[in-house]
N, C-alpha and C positions, 0 to 999 in steps of 0.2 A: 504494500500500500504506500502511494507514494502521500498523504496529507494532502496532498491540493485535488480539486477538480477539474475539467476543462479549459478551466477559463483561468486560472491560476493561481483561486483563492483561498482557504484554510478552507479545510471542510471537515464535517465531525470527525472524520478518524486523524486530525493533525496529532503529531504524537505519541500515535498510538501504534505500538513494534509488535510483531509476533516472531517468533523463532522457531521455524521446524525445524525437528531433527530427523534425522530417517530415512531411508529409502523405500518404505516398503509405500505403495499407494490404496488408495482408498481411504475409508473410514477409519479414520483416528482419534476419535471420541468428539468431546463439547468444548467448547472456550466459554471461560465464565470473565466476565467485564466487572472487576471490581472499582470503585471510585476511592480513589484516599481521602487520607485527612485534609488534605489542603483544596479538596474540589470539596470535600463537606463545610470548611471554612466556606471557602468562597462562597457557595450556596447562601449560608448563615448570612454573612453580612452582606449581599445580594437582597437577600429579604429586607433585613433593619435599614438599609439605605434607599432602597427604592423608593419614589413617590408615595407610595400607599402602605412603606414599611414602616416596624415596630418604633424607631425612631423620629420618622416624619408624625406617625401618630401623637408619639409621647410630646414633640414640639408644639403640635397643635393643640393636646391638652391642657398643655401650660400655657400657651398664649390664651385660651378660655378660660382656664382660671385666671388667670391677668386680669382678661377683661373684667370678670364678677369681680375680684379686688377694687380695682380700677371701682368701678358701679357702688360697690358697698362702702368703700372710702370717700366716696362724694355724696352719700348719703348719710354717712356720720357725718362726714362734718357741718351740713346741714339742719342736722339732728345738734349737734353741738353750739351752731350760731345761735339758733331757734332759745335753746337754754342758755344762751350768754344772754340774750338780749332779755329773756325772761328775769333771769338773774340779777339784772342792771336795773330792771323797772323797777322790782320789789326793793332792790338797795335804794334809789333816787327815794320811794316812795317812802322807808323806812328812816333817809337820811332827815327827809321833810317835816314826816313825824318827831321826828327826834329834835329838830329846832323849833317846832313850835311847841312842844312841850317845854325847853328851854326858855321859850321867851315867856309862855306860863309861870317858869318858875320865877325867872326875875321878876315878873310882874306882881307874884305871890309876896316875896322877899320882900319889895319896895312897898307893897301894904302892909305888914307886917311890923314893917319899920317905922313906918309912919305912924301904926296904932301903939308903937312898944313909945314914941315916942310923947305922944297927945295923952298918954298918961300917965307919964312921967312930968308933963308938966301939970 
């Protein structure tokens, strides 16, 4: 077998030797075509690398999970503006509260003072 076809190009048997021995003709039994470990590689990462391989998959997976990250991360911090601003009103309204009770109290104080003093005299 020479490996090539008509035309000049690799053809499945490139590679591939057989050796007879013997004189006698006729039937000489079976050839059995085993593949090695380096065509069962090949195979292997033929598969993982192809288009539609374990690889190309698992890249896809990840860029979809990216995306929901992506998606859930602009959603919290949404979720999080939402409770800043929440957060901010109640303090503004708490701080408001909190000065006009003050200004209650000096107002309390200042009467207080004024009756500690009107009977004193």
């Amino acid at each position: 077998m020479s490996g090539k076809n008509s035309s000049g190009a690799l053809d499945d048997a490139a590679g591939l030797m057989l050796k007879i021995t013997g004189t006698r003709t006729g039937d000489r039994g079976s050839i059995s075509y085993v593949e090695g470990v380096m065509k069962k590689l090949d195979d292997i990462f033929d598969r993982m690398l192809k288009s539609s391989g374990l690889l190309t998959e698992k890249e896809n997976n990840l860029k979809d999970d990216q995306a929901e990250i992506v998606a859930e991360r602009k959603e919290v911090d949404e979720r999080v503006s939402v409770f800043e601003t929440r957060l901010r009103a109640k303090f503004l309204y708490n701080d408001k509260l909190i000065s006009q009770l003050k200004t209650t109290e000096d107002f309390l104080t200042r009467q207080f003072d004024a009756m500690n003093a009107s009977k004193d005299n």
